[in-house]
N, C-alpha and C positions, 0 to 999 in steps of 0.2 A: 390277784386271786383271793387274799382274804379280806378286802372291801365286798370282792363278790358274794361269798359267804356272809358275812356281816348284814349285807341288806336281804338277803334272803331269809336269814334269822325274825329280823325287824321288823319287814313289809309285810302285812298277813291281808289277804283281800275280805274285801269284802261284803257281806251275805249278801245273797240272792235273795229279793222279795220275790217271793213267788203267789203270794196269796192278794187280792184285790179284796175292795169293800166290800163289795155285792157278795163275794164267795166266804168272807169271813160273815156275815151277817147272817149266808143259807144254814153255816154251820151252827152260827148261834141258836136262833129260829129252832132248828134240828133237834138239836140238846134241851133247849126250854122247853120243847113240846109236851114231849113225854113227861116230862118234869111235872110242869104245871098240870097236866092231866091226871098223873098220880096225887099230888100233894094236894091240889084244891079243888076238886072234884069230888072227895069221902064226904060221907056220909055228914059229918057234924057241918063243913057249910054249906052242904047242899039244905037242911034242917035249920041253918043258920038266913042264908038269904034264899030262898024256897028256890023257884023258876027266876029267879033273878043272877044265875049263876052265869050268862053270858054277859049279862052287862057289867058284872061285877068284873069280866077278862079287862071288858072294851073301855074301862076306866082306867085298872093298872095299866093297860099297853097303853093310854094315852099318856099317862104320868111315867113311866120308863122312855117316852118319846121326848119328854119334856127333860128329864135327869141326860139323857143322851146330848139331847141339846145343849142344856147347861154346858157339860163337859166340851163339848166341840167348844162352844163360846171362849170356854173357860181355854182351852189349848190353841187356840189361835192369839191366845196372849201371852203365854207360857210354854217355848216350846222345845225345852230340855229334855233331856232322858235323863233318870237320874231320882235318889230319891230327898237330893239336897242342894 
């Protein structure tokens, strides 16, 4: 009986991943959106890069696809959890 207890104590299971790539991506997507529409859309860089305000998206997102990459690269060599 108190082995019984004892590993009931000790054993804690463990989490459910419940979230996939593609569905944490829609949420990130989701949240950026508005984001970026508010912050870089006013007035000073629209005055800043005139009608060049979509290519100046289609640049960032290329270069956040590139930072993304790194990171996958970089965590398929490193793959602790952990901040040491």
């Amino acid at each position: 009986m108190p082995n019984e207890a004892l590993t009931a104590v000790t054993t804690t299971p463990k989490p459910k991943r419940s979230l996939r790539t593609f569905e944490v991506t829609a949420i990130s997507v989701g949240f950026m959106g508005p984001v970026m529409a508010m912050s870089l859309n006013g007035i000073g860089v629209a005055g800043l890069v005139g009608k060049a305000v979509p290519f100046t998206f289609t640049v960032s997102f290329v270069g956040t696809l590139l930072v993304a990459y790194g990171f996958v690269r970089l965590l398929r060599k490193i793959t602790h959890a952990g901040s040491v």
